[in-house]
Short mmCIF file of the C-alpha atoms (twelve columns), coordinates in Angstrom:
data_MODEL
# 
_entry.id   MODEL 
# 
loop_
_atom_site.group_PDB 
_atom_site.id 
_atom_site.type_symbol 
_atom_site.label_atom_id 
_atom_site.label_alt_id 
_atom_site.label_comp_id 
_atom_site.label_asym_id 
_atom_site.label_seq_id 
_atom_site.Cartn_x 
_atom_site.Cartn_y 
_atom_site.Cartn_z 
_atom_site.pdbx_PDB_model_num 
ATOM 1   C CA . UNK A 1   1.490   -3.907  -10.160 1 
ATOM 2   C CA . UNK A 2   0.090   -3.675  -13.469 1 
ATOM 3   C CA . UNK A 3   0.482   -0.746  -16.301 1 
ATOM 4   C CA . UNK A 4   -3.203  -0.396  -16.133 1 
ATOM 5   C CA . UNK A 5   -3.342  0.248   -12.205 1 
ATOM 6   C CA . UNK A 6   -0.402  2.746   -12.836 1 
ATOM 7   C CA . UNK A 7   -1.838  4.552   -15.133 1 
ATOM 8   C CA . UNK A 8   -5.235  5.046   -13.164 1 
ATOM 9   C CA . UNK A 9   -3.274  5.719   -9.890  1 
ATOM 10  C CA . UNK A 10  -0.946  8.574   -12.099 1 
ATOM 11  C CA . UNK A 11  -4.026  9.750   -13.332 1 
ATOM 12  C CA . UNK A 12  -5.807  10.272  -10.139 1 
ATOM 13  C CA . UNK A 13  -2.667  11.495  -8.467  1 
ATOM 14  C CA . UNK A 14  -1.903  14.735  -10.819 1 
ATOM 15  C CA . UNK A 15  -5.618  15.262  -10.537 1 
ATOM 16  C CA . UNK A 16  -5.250  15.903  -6.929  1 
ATOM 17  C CA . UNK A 17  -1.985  17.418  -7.168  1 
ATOM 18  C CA . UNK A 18  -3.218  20.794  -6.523  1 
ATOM 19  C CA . UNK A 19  -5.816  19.496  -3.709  1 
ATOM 20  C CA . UNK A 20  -4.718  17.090  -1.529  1 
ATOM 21  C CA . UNK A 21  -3.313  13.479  -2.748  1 
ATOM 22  C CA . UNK A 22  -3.078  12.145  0.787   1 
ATOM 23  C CA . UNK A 23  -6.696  12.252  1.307   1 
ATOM 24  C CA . UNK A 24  -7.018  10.690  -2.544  1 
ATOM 25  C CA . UNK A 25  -5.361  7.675   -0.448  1 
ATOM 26  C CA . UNK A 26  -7.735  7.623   2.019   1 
ATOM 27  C CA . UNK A 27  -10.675 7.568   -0.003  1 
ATOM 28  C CA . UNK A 28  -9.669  4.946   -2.441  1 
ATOM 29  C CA . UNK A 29  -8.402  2.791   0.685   1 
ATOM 30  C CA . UNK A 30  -12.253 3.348   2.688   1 
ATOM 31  C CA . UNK A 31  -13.288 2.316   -1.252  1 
ATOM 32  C CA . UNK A 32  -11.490 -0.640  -0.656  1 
ATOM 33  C CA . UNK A 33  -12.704 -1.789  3.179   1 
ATOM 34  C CA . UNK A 34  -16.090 -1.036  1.442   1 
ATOM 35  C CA . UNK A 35  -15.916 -3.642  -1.022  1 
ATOM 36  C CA . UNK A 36  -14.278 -6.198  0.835   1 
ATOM 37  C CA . UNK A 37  -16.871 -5.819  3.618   1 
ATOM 38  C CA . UNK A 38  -19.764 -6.169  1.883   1 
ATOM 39  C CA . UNK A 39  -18.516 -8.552  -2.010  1 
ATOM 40  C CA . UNK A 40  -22.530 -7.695  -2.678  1 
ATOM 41  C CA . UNK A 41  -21.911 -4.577  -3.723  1 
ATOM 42  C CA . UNK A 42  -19.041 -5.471  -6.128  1 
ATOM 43  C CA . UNK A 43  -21.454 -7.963  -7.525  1 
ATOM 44  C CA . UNK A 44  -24.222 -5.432  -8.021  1 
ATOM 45  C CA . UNK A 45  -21.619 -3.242  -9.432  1 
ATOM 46  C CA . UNK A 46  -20.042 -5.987  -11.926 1 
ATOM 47  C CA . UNK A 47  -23.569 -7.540  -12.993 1 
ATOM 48  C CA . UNK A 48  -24.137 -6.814  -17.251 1 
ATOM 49  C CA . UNK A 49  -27.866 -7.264  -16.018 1 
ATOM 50  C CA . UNK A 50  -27.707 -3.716  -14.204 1 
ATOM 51  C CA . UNK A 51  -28.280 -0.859  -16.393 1 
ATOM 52  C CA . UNK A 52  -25.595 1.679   -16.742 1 
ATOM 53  C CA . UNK A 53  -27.587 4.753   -15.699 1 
ATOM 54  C CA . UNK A 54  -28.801 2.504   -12.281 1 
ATOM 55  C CA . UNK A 55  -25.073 1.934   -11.499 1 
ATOM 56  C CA . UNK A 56  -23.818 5.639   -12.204 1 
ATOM 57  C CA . UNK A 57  -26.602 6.150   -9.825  1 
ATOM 58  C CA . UNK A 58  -25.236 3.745   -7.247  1 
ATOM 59  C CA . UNK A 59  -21.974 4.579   -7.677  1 
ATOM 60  C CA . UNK A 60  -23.213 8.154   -6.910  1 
ATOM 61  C CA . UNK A 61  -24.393 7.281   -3.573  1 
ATOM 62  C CA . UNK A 62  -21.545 5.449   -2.572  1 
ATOM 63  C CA . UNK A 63  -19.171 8.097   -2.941  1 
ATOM 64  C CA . UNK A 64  -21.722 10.621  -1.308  1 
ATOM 65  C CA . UNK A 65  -21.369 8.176   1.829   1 
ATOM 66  C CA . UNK A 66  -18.262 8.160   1.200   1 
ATOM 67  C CA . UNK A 67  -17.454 11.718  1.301   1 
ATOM 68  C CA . UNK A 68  -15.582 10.474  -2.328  1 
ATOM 69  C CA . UNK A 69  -13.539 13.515  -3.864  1 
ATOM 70  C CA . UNK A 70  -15.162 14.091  -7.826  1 
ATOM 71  C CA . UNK A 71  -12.073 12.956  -9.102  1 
ATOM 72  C CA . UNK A 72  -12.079 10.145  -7.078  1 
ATOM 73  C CA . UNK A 73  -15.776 9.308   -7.695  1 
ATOM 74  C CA . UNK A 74  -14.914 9.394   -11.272 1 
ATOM 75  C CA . UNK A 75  -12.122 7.234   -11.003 1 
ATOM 76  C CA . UNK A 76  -14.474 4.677   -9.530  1 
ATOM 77  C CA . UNK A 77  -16.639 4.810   -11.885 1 
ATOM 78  C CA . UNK A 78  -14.323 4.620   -14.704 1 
ATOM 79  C CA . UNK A 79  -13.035 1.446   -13.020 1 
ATOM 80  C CA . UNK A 80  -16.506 0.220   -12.652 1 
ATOM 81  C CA . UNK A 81  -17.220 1.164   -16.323 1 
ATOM 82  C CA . UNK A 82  -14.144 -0.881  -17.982 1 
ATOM 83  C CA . UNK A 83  -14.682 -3.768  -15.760 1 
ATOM 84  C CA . UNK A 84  -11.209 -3.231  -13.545 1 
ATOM 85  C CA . UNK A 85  -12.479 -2.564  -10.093 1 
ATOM 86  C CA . UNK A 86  -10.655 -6.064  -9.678  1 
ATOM 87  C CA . UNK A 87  -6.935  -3.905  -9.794  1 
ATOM 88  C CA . UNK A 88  -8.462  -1.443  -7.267  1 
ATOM 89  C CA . UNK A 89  -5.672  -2.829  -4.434  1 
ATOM 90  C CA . UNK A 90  -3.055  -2.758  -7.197  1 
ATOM 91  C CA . UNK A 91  -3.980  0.996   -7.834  1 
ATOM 92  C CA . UNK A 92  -3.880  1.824   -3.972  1 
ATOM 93  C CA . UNK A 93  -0.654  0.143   -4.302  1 
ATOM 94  C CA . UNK A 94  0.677   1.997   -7.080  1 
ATOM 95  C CA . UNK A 95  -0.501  5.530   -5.857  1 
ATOM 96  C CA . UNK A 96  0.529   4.741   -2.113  1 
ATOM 97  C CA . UNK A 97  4.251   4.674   -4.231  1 
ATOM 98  C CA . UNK A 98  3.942   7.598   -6.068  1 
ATOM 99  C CA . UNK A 99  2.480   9.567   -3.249  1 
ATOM 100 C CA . UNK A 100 5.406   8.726   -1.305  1 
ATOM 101 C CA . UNK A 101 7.962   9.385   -3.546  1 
ATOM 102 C CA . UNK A 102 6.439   13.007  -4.451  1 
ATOM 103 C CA . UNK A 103 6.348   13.396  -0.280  1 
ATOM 104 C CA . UNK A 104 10.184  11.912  -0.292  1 
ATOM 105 C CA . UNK A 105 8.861   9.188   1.870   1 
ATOM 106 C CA . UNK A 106 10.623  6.003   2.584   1 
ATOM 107 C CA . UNK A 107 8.223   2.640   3.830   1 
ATOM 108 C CA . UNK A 108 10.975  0.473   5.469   1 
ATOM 109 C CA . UNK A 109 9.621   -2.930  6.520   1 
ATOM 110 C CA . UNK A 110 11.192  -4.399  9.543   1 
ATOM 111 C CA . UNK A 111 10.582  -7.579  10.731  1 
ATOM 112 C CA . UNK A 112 11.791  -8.731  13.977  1 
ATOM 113 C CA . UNK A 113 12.063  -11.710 16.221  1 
ATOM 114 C CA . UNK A 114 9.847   -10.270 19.430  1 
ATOM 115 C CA . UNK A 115 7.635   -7.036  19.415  1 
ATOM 116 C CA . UNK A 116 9.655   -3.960  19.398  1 
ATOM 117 C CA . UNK A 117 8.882   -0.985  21.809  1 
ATOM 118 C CA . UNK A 118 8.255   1.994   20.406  1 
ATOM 119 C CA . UNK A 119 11.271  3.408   21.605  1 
ATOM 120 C CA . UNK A 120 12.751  0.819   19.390  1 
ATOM 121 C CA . UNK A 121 10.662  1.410   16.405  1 
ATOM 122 C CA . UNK A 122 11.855  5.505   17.294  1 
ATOM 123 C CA . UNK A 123 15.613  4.651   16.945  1 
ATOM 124 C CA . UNK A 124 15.319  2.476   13.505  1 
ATOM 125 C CA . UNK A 125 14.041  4.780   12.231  1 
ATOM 126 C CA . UNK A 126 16.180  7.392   13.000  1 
ATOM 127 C CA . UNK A 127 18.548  5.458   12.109  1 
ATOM 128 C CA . UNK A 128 17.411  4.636   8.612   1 
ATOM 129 C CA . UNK A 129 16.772  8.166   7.956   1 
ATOM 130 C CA . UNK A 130 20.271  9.357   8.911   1 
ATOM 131 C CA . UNK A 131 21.272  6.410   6.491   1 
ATOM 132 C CA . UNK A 132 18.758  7.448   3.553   1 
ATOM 133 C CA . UNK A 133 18.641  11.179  3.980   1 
ATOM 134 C CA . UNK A 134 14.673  10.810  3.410   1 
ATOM 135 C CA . UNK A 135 11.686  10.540  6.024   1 
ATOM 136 C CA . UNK A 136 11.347  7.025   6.569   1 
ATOM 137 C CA . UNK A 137 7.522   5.039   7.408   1 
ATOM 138 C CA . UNK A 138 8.417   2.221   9.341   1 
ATOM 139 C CA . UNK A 139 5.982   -0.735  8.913   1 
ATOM 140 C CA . UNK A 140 6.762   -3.690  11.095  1 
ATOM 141 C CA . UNK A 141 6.291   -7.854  10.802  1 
ATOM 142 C CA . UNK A 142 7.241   -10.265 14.030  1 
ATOM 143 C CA . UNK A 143 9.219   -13.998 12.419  1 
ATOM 144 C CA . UNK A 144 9.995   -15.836 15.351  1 
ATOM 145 C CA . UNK A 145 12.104  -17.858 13.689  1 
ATOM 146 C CA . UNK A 146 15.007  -15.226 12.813  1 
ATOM 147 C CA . UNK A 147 15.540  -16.259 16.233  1 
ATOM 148 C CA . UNK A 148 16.708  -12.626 17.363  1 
ATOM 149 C CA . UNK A 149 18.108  -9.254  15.116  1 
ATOM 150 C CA . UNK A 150 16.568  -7.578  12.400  1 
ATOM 151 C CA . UNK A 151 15.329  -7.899  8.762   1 
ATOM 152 C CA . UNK A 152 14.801  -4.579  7.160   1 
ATOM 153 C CA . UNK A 153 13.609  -4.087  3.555   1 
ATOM 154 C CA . UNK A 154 13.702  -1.224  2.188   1 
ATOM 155 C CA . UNK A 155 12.389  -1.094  -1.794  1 
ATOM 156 C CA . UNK A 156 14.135  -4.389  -3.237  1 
ATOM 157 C CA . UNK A 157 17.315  -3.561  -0.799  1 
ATOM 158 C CA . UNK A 158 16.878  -6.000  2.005   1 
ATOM 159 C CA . UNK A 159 19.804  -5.896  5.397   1 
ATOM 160 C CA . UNK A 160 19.654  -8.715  7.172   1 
ATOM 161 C CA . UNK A 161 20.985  -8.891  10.617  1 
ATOM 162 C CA . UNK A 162 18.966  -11.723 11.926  1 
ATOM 163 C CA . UNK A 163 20.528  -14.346 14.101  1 
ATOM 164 C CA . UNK A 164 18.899  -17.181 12.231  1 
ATOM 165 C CA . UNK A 165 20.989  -15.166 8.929   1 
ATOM 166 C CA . UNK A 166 24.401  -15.296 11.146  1 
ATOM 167 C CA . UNK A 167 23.983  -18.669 11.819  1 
ATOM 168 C CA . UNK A 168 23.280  -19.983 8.474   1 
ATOM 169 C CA . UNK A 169 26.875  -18.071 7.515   1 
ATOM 170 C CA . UNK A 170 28.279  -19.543 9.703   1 
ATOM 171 C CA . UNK A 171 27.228  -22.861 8.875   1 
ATOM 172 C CA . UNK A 172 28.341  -22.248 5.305   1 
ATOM 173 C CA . UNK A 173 31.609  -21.097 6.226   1 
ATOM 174 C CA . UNK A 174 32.358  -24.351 8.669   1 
ATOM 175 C CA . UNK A 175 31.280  -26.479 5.787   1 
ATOM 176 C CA . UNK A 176 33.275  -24.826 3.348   1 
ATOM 177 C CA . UNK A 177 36.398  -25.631 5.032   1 
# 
């Protein structure tokens, strides 16, 4: 995450601060999907041949379709303007972060062997909230080769209770003498 996307997603975020800064999220993330569905429309957007008052104009009526927030809109635009709509994933990134640490929200990523039920999902993360003390988002990844067990990452704090980890202890220790 860069300084630059940091700054725009701090800036948007105390904008909305007083409105909502969840639905911020959303709109910069259907900004995204936009973008990536149709790389036209970042090309029209990016193109030195279009003249400024054209694009304002577009980017007008994309964040009317949108339902864009003004201080969103102008966020966009401002991207648009200083040629860094290219760190607009970066900013989601970065404001997803702050958003969740203003909410006291946790994302734990688990990754697991097989599926989990949800009844499984229900007690990690119980679990890591009793550990934490915060509400914890649990976002989930399938590696069939950690053979069975857990891998749970939480910020840069990874636990690691996969088989395939076990084993490869164990190994060590037999080889060690």
């Amino acid at each position: 995450m860069t300084v630059v996307a940091s700054r725009y997603a701090r800036a948007l975020i105390d904008a909305l601060a007083e409105a909502s800064p969840a639905e911020g999220l959303e709109q910069l993330q259907s900004l995204s999907r936009l973008l990536e569905s149709d790389p036209d429309i970042r090309k029209l957007l990016m193109s030195p041949v279009i003249p400024p008052d054209r694009r304002e104009r577009f980017i007008g009526e994309i964040g009317q379709a949108l339902g864009l927030d003004s201080r969103v809109r102008r966020l966009f635009g401002l991207a648009v303007e200083r040629r860094r709509l290219g760190i607009l994933d970066e900013v989601i990134a970065a404001y997803r972060k702050m958003l969740d640490e203003r909410s006291g929200v946790l994302r734990a990523r688990v990754t697991s062997a097989a599926p989990l039920t949800a009844s499984e999902q229900q007690q990690i993360a119980a679990k890591l909230e009793q550990s934490t003390g915060k509400r914890v988002v649990v976002e989930l990844d399938q590696d069939p080769s950690l053979i069975s067990g857990l891998v749970v990452r939480i910020g840069s704090t990874v636990y690691d209770g996969s088989l395939r980890q076990h084993l490869a202890g164990f190994k060590q220790r037999l080889l060690a003498g």
